[in-house]
C-alpha positions as CSV (number, residue, x, y, z in Angstrom):
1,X,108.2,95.0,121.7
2,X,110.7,98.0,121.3
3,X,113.3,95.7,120.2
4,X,110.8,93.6,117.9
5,X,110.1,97.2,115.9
6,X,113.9,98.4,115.6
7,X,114.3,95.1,114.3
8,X,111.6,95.1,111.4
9,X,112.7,99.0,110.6
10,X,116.5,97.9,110.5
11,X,115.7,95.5,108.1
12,X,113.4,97.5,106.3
13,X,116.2,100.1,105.6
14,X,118.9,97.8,104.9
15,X,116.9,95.9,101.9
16,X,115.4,98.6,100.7
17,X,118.6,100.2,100.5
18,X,120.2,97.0,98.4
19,X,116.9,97.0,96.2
20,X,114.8,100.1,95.8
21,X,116.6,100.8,92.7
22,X,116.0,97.3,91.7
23,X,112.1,98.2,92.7
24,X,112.2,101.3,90.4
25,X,113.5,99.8,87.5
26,X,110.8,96.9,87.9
27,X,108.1,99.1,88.4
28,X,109.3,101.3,85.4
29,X,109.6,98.4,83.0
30,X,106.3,97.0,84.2
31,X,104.5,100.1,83.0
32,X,106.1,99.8,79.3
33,X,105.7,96.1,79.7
34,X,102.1,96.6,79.7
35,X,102.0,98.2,76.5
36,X,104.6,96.3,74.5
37,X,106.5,93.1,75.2
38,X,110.1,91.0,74.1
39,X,110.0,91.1,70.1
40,X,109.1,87.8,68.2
41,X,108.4,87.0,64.7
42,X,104.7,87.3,64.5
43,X,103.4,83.9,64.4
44,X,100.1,84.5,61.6
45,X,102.8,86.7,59.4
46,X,104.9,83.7,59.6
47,X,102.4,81.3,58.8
48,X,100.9,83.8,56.2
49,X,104.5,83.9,54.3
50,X,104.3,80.0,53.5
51,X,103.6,79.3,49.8
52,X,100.2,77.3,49.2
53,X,100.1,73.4,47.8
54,X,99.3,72.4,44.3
55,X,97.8,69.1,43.1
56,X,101.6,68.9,41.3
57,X,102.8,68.7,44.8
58,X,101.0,66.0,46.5
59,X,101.8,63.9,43.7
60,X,105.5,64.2,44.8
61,X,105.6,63.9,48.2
62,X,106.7,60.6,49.4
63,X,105.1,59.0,53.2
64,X,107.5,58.7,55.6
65,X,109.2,55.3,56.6
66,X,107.0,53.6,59.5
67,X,109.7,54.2,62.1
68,X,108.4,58.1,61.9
69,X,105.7,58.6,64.2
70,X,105.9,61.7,65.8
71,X,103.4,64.8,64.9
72,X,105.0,65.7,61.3
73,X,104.5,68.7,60.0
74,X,104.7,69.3,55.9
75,X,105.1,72.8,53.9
76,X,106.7,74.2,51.8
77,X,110.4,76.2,51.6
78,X,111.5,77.7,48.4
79,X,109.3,75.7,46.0
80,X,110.8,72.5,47.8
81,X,108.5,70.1,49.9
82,X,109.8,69.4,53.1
83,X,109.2,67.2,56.1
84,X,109.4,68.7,60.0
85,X,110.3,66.2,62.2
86,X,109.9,68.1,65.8
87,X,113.3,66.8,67.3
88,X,113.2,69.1,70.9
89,X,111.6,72.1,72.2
90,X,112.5,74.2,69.0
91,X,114.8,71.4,67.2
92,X,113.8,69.6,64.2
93,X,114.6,67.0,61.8
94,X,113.9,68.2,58.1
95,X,113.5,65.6,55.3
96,X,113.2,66.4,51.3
97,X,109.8,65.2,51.3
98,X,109.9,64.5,46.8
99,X,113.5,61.9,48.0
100,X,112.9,61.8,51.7
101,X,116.4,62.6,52.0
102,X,117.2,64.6,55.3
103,X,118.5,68.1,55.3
104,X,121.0,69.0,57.5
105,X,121.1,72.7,56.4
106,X,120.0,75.5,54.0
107,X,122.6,78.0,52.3
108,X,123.1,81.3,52.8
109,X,121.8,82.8,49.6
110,X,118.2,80.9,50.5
111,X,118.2,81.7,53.7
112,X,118.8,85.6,52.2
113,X,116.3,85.1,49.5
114,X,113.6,84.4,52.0
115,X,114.2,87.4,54.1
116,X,113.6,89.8,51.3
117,X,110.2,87.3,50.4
118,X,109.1,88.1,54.2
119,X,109.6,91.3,54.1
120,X,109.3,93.0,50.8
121,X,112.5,94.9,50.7
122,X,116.2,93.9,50.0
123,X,118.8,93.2,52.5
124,X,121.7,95.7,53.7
125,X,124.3,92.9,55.0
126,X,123.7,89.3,56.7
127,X,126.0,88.0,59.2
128,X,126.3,84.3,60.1
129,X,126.6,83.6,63.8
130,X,126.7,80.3,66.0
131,X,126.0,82.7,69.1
132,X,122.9,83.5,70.3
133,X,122.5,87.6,70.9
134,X,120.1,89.6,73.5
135,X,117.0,89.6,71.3
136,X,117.2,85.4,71.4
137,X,118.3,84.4,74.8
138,X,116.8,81.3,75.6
139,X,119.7,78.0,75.4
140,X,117.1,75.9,73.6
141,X,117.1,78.1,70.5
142,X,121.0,76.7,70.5
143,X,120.1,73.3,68.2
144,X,118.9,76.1,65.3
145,X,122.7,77.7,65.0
146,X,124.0,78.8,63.5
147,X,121.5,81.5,62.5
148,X,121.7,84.4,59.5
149,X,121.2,87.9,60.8
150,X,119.3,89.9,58.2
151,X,119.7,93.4,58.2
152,X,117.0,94.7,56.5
153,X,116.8,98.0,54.2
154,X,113.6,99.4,55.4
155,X,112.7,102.5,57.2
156,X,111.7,100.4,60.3
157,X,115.6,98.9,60.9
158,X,114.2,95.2,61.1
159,X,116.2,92.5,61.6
160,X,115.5,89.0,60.9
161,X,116.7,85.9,61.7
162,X,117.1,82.9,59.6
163,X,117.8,79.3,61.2
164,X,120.5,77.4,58.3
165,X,118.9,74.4,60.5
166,X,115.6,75.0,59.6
167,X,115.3,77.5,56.9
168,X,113.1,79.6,58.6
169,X,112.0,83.1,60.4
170,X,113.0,82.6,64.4
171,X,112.7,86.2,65.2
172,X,112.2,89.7,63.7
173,X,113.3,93.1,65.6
174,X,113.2,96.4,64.6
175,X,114.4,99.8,66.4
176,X,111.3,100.4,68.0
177,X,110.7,97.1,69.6
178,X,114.4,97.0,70.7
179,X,114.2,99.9,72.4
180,X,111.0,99.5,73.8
181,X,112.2,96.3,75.1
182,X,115.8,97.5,76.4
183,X,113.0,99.7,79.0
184,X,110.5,96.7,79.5
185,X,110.6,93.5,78.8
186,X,114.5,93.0,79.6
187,X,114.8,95.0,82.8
188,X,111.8,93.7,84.1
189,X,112.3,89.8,83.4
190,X,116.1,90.3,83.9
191,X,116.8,89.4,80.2
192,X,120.3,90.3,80.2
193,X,122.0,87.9,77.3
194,X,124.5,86.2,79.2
195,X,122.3,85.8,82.7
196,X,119.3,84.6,80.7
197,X,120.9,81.5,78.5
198,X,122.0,80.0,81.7
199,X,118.4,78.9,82.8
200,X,119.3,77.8,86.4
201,X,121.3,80.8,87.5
202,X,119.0,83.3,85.9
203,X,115.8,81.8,88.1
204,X,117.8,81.6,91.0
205,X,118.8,85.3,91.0
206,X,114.9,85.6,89.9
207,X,113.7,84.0,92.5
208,X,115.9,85.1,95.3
209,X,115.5,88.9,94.6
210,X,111.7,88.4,94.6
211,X,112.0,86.8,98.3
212,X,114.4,89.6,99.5
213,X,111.8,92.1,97.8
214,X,109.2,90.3,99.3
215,X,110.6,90.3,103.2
216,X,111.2,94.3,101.9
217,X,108.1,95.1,101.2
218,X,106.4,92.7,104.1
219,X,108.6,94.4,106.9
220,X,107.9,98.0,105.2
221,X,104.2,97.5,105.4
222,X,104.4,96.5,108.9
223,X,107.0,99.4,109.9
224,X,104.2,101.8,108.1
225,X,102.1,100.6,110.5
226,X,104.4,101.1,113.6
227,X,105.3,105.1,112.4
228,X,101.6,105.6,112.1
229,X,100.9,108.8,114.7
230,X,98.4,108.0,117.6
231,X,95.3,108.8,117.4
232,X,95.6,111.8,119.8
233,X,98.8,113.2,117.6
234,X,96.9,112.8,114.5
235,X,94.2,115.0,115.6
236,X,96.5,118.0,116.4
237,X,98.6,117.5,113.9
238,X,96.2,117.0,111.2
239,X,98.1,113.7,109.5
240,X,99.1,110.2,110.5
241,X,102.3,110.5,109.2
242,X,104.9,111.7,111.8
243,X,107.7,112.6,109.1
244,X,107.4,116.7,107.8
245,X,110.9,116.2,105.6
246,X,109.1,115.9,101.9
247,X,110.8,111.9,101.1
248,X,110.4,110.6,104.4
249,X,106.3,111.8,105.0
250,X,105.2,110.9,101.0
251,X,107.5,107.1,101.1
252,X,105.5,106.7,104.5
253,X,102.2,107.9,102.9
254,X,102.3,106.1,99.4
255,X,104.2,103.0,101.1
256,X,101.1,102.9,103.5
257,X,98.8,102.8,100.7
258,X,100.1,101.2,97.9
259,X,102.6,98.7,100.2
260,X,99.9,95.9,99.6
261,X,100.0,96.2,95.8
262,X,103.9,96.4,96.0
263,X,103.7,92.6,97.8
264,X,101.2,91.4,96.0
265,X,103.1,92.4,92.7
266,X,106.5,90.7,93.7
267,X,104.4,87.9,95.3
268,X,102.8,87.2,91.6
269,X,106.1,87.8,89.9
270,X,107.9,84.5,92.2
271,X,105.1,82.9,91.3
272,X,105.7,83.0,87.4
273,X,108.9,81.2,88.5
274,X,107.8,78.8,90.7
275,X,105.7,75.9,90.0
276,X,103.1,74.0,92.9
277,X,103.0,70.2,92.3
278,X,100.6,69.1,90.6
279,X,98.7,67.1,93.4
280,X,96.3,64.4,93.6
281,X,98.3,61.8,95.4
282,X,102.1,60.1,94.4
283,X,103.6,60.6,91.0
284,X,102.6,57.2,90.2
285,X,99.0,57.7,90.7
286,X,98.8,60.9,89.6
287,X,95.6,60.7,87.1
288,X,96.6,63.0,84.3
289,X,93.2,63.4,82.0
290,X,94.9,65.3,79.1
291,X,97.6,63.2,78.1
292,X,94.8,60.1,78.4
293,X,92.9,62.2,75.9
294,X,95.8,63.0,73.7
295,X,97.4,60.1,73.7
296,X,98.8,59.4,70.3
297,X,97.5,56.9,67.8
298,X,100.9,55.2,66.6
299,X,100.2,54.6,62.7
300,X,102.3,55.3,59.8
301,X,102.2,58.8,58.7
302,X,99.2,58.8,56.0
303,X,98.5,55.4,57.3
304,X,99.8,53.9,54.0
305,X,97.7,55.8,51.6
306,X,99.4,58.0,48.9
307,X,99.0,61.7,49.2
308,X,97.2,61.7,46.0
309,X,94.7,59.8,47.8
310,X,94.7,62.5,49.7
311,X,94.4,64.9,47.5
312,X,91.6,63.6,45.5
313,X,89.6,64.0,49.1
314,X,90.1,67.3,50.2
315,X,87.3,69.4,49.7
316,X,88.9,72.4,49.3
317,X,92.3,72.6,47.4
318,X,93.2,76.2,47.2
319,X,95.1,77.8,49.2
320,X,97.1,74.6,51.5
321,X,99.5,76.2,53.9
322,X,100.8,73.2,56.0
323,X,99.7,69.4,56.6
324,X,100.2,68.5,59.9
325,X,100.1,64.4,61.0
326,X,98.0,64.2,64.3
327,X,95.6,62.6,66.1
328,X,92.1,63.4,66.6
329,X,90.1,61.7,69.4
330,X,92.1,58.9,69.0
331,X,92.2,58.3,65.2
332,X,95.3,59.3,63.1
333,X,94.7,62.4,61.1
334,X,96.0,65.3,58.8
335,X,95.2,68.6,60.1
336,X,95.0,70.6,56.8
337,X,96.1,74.4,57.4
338,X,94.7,77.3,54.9
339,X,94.5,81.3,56.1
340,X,94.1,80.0,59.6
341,X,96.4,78.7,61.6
342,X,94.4,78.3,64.8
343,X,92.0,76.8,63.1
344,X,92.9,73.6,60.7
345,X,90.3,71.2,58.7
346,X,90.7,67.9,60.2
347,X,90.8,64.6,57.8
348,X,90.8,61.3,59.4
349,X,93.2,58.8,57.8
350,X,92.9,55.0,58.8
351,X,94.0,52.1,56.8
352,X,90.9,51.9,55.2
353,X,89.9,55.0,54.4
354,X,90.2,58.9,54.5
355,X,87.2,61.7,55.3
356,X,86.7,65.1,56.8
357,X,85.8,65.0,60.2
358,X,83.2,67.7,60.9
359,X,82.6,69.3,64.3
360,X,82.7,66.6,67.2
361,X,79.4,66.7,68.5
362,X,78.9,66.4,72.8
363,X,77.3,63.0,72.2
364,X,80.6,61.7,70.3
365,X,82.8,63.5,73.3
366,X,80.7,61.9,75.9
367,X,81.1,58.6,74.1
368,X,85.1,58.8,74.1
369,X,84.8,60.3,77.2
370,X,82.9,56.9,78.8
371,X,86.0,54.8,77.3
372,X,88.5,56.5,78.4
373,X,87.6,57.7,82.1
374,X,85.3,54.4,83.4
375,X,86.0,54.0,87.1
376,X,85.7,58.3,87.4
377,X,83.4,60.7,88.6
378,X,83.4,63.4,85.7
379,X,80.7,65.8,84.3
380,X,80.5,66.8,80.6
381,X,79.2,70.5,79.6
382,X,79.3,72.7,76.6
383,X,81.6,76.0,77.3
384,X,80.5,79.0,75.6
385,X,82.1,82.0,76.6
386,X,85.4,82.9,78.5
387,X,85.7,82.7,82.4
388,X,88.6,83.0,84.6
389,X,90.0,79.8,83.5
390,X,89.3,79.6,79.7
391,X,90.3,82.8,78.2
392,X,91.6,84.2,74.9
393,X,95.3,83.5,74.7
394,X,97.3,85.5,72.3
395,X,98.8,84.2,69.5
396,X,97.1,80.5,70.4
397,X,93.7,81.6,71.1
398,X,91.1,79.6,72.6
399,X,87.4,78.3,70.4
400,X,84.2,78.5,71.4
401,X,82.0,76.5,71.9
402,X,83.9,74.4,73.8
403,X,83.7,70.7,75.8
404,X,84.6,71.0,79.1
405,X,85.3,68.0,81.5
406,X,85.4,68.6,84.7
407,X,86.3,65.9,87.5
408,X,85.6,65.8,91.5
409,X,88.6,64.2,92.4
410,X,91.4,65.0,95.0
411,X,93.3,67.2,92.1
412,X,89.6,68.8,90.8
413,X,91.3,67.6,87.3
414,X,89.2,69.7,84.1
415,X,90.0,70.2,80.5
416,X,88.5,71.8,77.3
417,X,88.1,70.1,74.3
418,X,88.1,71.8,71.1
419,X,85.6,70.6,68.6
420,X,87.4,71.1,65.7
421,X,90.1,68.9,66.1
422,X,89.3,67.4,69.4
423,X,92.0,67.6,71.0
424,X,92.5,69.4,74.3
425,X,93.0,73.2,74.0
426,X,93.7,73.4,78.1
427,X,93.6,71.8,81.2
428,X,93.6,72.8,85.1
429,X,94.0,71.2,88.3
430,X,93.3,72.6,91.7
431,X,96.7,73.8,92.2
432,X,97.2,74.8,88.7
433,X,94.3,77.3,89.3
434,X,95.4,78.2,92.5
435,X,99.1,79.3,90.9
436,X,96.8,80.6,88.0
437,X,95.4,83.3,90.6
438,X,98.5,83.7,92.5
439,X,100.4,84.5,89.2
440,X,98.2,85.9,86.1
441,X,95.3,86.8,88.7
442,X,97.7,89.1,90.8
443,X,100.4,90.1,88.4
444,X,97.9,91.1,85.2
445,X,94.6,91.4,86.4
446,X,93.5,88.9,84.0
447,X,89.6,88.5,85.7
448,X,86.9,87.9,83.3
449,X,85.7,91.4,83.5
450,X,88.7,93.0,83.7
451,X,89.7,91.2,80.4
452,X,86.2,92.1,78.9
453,X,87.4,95.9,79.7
454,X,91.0,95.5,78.7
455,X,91.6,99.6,79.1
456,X,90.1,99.3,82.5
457,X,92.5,96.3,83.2
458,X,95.5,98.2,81.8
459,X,94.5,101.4,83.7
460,X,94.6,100.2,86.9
461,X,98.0,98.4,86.3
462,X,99.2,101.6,85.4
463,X,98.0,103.4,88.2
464,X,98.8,100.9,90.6
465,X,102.3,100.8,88.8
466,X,103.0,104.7,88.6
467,X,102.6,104.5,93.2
468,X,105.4,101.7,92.5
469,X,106.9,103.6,90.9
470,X,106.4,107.2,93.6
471,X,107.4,104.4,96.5
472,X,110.4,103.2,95.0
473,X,112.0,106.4,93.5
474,X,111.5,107.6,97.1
475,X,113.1,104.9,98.5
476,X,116.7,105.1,96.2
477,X,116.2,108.5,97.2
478,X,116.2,108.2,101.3
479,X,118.9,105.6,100.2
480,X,121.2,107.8,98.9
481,X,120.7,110.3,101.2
482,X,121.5,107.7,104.2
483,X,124.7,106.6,101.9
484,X,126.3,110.4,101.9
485,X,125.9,110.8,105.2
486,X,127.8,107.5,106.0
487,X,130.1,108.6,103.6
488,X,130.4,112.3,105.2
489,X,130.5,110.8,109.2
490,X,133.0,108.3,107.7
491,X,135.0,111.1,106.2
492,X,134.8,113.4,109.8
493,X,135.7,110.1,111.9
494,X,139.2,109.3,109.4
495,X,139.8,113.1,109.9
496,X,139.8,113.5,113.8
C-alpha cells in the first residue's frame, strides 16, 4: 500500500510539473472564453448587407440546367444575380444567374467596393493572400483563396476578409476581438495558425494533453486524499491539511475541493474532441430518421417554371434577401429569405403548380410521419419550450412550437421538426445525448435552468474557473520551486 501511494504522488508531481502551466493557461482562457469567443463575421449583419430583389430581377434570372440539383442558393452581389452552388464544407460553384455562365472569381476593386458597403467607412490598404492567417485557421476555408484582407479606416481597427472565390465577407476582426481572443479562445482551443490547419495533428495533441491532464488531475485527487491528516491529527492541529509552507497547504486545500471540477472540466473538454458511435446496431442497419426525413426531392431547380411565375405568386415582394432551392416535407420548394434569416417563407414548387406553404400542422407531420417510419414504434408531440435537449443555439436558433418524434428503439432515435419549413431543426440519439451531457452538460453548464439564468450559469463557471485557476498557479509554482532546487543539488553535486 506504501508503494501503491508513492506511486500515484510520483506521478502526480511529474505531470503536474509537465502541465500545470498548461492548466493555468486553460483555466485563464476559459474565464475570458466565457465572456467572448474566436471572431467571425456576424452572420444576421452579413445576411442584413445583401441587396433586396426587384420584379426587374426575377425576370432575368435564368433556371438552372436539370443536371443542378443540389440546395442552390440565389442573391444578389454588386447589382449582379448570382447562383451558389454549395461545392464542399465552405466551397461553392457561382454561376451569372441573367447568362448562367460560371464565375470563377471576383476582382479586386469589387471585392474592395463591398468592404466599404459592409462597413460604412473607406479602406486603408487590402492585401491579397493565398494563405490562410491566425484569425482563419481551419484547412477547409483553403477552396475560398485567395482571400482580400481589408484593412479598414475605422476607429475599431476591423479587418475584413473578402473571398475572390465567392465575393463575399468570410470573417471580420477588430483589435478588441483579437486581443480578446489571443487570451481566450486561441490558448484555450490551441488555435495556434500552423497547429490548427493540420486537423489530425492538432486533435491529437488535443486529445492527448486532455488524457495526461486527466491521469493529473485523477492521481492528484486521490493523492489529496492520501495527505489528508487523521482524524486524531486534525483535531490538535486544527486542519486536515498536513503542509504549513503557504503553496503546499492552499494547492492541497483548493486541489481537495475543486480537484473534482478540475476532472470534470478536462473530462468535458476530450469530449468536444471525441465522438461515441452512433449506435443502434451495424452501420448498415443503422436507422437514421433525419436523413429519411430530409431526404431530397430531385426535381429541376424551379421545377420548370419561370421565375416570373414565381414572382407573380409571392405574396410579399419587398424586401427579398436570398431564394434558396430546398425541400420541404418531401416536395421541392423555394425558401424565400426577407429580414430574417432563421426564419424563411416557404413556397412549394411542383410541376404543376407554385403556393405558400403555411405552418405544417401535427396532423400533416403525423401523416408524413406514417409514410415514412411504417414498421416503427415512434410517438408524435408538440414541443413548446426549451429542455436540455432542444435549446436556443446562437446564431442558428431553434423555433417554437416544435414537432418532436421520438422513437423507442435500441438508439432512442428523436428529432424536431420545425413548422415552418419542415424540415428537421435537430436530432439525438442515446449516445448523442449521452456525449451531449458529457461535453456541453459538464463543460458549459448548459441545464435548462441554468440557461434560463444565464448570469447564474456564467457565475459559477467563473467561480469554479477562478479555483482552476488558484490550483494551477500553485502548481507551476511548487513546479518551479522543485526545478531550482534540482538545478541548485545538480550544481553542488558537478561542484564536489
Amino acid at each position: 500500500m506504501r508503494l501503491f501511494k508513492k506511486i500515484i504522488l510520483k506521478i502526480h508531481q511529474a505531470t503536474g510539473i509537465a502541465l500545470s502551466l498548461m492548466f493555468l493557461a486553460w483555466f485563464v482562457s476559459g474565464i475570458v472564453l466565457i465572456f467572448a469567443g474566436f471572431p467571425h463575421a456576424s452572420r444576421e449583419d452579413r445576411f442584413l448587407f445583401l441587396k433586396p430583389f426587384s420584379q426587374t430581377d426575377f425576370e432575368h434570372i435564368l433556371p438552372l440546367p436539370d443536371s443542378i440539383k443540389e440546395p442552390v442558393e440565389l442573391n444578389k452581389l454588386d447589382n449582379k444575380l448570382v447562383y451558389r452552388v454549395p461545392s464542399g464544407r465552405r466551397a461553392q460553384k457561382v454561376f451569372d444567374a441573367a447568362t448562367l455562365m460560371p464565375i470563377d472569381s471576383f476582382s479586386e476593386e469589387l471585392c474592395k467596393q463591398e468592404a466599404e458597403r459592409f462597413l460604412g467607412s473607406s479602406i486603408l490598404k487590402s492585401v491579397k493572400t493565398n494563405r490562410l492567417d491566425q484569425w482563419m485557421p481551419w484547412s477547409y476555408y483553403r477552396p475560398l483563396l485567395p482571400i482580400y484582407k481589408c484593412y479598414m479606416n475605422d476607429s475599431r481597427h476591423t479587418v475584413l476578409y473578402i473571398s475572390s472565390k465567392t465575393g463575399t465577407i468570410i470573417q471580420q476582426t477588430n483589435k478588441k476581438t483579437r486581443w480578446l481572443a489571443r487570451i481566450g479562445a486561441i490558448p484555450h482551443w490551441i488555435y495556434f495558425r500552423s497547429l490548427r490547419l493540420n486537423v489530425q495533428l492538432w486533435s491529437q495533441v488535443v486529445i492527448w494533453v486532455a488524457v495526461i491532464g486527466l491521469l493529473t488531475s485523477l492521481f492528484g485527487i486521490i493523492a489529496g486524499f492520501i495527505r489528508l491528516n487523521k482524524r486524531r491529527k486534525r483535531k490538535r492541529t486544527g486542519s486536515i491539511t498536513p503542509y504549513k509552507k503557504f503553496w503546499y497547504k492552499w494547492h492541497h486545500l483548493v486541489g481537495f475541493f475543486f480537484g473534482v471540477f478540475v476532472f470534470t472540466f478536462l473530462l468535458s473538454g476530450l469530449f468536444s474532441m471525441v465522438d461515441l458511435p452512433k449506435g443502434g446496431g451495424s452501420q448498415k442497419e443503422i436507422f437514421e430518421p433525419r436523413k429519411l426525413w430530409d431526404k431530397r426531392k430531385k426535381a429541376t431547380v424551379n421545377a420548370g417554371h419561370s421565375f416570373s411565375e414565381l414572382w407573380q405568386v409571392i405574396e410579399n415582394k419587398n424586401g427579398i434577401r436570398k431564394l434558396k432551392w430546398e425541400t420541404s416535407m418531401g416536395k421541392p420548394a423555394w425558401f424565400i429569405y426577407y429580414n430574417n434569416y432563421r426564419k424563411p417563407e416557404v413556397y412549394i414548387t411542383t410541376g404543376d403548380t407554385i403556393f405558400k406553404q403555411q405552418q405544417y400542422t401535427l396532423q400533416q407531420v403525423e401523416k408524413r410521419a406514417a409514410k415514412l417510419f411504417k414498421g416503427t414504434s415512434y410517438t408524435i408531440s408538440v414541443q413548446t419550450e426549451f429542455d436540455n435537449y432542444y435549446q436556443s443555439s446562437g446564431m442558428f436558433g431553434r423555433p417554437l412550437p416544435a414537432y418532436k418524434i421520438s422513437w423507442n428503439d435500441k438508439a432512442k432515435n428523436l428529432i424536431y421538426i420545425d413548422p415552418d419549413t419542415g424540415k428537421v431543426v435537430t436530432s439525438f440519439t442515446r449516445n448523442r445525448k449521452i456525449h451531449r451531457w458529457l461535453y456541453q452538460g459538464l463543460h458549459k453548464f448548459n441545464f435548462k435552468f441554468l440557461v434560463e439564468h444565464n448570469w447564474l450559469r456564467k457565475l459559477l463557471l467563473v467561480i469554479l474557473s477562478l479555483g482552476g485557476v488558484f490550483l494551477s498557479l500553485s502548481g507551476v509554482v511548487l513546479s518551479w520551486k522543485w526545478i531550482k532546487r534540482k538545478i541548485k543539488k545538480l550544481k553542488k553535486d558537478v561542484k564536489t
